[in-house]
N, C-alpha and C positions, 0 to 999 in steps of 0.2 A: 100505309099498310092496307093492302088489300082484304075484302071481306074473308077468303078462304084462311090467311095467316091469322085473323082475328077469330076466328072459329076454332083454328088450331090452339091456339093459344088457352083460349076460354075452355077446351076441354084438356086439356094438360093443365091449368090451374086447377079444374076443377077436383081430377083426380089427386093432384095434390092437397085439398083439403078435405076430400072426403078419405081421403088415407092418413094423415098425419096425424100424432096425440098430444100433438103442441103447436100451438099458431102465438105466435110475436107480432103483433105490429107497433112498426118504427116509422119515425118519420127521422128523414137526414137532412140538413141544411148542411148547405158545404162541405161535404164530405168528399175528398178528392179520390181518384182513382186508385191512390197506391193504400189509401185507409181501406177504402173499398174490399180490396184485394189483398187486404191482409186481414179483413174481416172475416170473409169468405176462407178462408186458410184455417182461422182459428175453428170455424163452424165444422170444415171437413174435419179436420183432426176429429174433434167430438162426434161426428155423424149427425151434424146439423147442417142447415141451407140455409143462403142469405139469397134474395132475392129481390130485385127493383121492380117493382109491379106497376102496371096503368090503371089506375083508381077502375076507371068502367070497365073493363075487362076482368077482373078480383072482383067488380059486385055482379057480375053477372054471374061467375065462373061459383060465387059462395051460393046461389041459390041452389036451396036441399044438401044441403052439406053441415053437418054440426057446428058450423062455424059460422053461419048466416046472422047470428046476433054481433059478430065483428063488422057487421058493413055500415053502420055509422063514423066509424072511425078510420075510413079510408077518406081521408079529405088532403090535400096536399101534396106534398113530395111523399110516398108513400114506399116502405118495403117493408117484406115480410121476413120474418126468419121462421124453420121449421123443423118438425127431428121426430120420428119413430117415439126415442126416450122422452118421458116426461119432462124432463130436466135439462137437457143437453142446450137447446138452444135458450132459454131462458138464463141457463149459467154465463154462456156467451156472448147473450147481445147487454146482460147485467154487467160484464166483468167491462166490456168493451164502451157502454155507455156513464159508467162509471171514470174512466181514462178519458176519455172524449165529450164535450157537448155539442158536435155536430149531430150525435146519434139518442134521440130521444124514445125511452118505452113509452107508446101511447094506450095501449090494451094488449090483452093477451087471449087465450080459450084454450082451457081445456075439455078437450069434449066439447060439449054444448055448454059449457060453465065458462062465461065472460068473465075474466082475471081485468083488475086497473091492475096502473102500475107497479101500485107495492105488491100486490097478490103475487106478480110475475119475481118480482125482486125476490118473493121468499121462499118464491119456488124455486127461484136460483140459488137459497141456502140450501135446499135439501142435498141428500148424499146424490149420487145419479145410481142408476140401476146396477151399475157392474160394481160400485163402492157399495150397496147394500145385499148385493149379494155375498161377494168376499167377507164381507161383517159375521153375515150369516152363516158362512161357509165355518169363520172361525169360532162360530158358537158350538154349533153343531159337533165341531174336532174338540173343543178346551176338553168337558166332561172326560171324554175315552182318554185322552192325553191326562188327564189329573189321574183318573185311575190307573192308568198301566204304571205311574210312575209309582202309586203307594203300593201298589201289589208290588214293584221293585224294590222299593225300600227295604220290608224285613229280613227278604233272601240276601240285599248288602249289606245289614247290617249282621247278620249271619255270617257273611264271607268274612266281616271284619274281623267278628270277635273269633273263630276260629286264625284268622294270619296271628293276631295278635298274641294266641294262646300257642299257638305254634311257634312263633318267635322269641319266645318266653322262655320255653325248654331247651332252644337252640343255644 
């Protein structure tokens, strides 16, 4: 690899962690292509990235990036996963490391907050953003929905008693 592709590289990493709100790192042992590639699948579906990175290139590309307390743990076969959402890829490379021991969490970051592994694990429980906003969404509607239906009530049970007083004299 030549010096310019090595430059490229290291500023396309580095925009990628100085833009993401979740950083994963994994280490794979044996992980064959088609895992690979079905890992990668799951991440898109969520709006997460998996990616096989070159240890010196990731610690160069993490200097001045919130993420620069992960470059201790770039040691060996090393890749990242990554996602906008808080949650996204941590759900994914949890639900996937979980099924698999090829694919191990070694750290995580949020922000400039270094996550171990359980840290990322239980940010894999959390809801993801679009499940905590639907939540929210349905909080927000119960209230108006509980009242429209009691303000219904009396005017029903008004329709009642006049059918019933009606059908009475009939």
């Amino acid at each position: 690899m030549d010096r310019t592709t090595k430059e490229t590289i290291v500023s396309a990493l580095h925009g990628i962690f100085a833009e993401a709100n979740l950083m994963v790192v994994n280490r794979y042992t044996g992980l064959t292509v088609a895992e690979a590639t079905d890992l990668r699948r799951k991440m898109r579906g969520e709006g997460a990235t998996f990616r096989v990175i070159k240890n010196r290139l990731a610690l160069r590309a993490l200097e001045g990036t919130p993420y620069a307390g992960l470059a201790e743990y770039f040691v060996g076969p090393t890749a990242i996963a990554y996602s906008h959402d808080p949650v996204a890829a941590a759900k994914v490379t949890a639900a996937f490391a979980k099924k698999s021991d090829k694919l191990e969490i070694v750290s995580g970051g949020l922000g400039d907050v270094v996550l171990d592994p359980d840290g990322v694990k239980g940010l894999a429980s959390l809801p993801s953003l679009d499940e905590l906003r639907a939540k929210l969404t349905g909080l927000i509607q119960a209230p108006s929905t509980k009242l429209a239906g009691v303000l219904q009530a009396p005017a029903g049970q008004l329709a009642r008693v006049f059918s019933a007083y009606g059908s009475k004299e009939a």
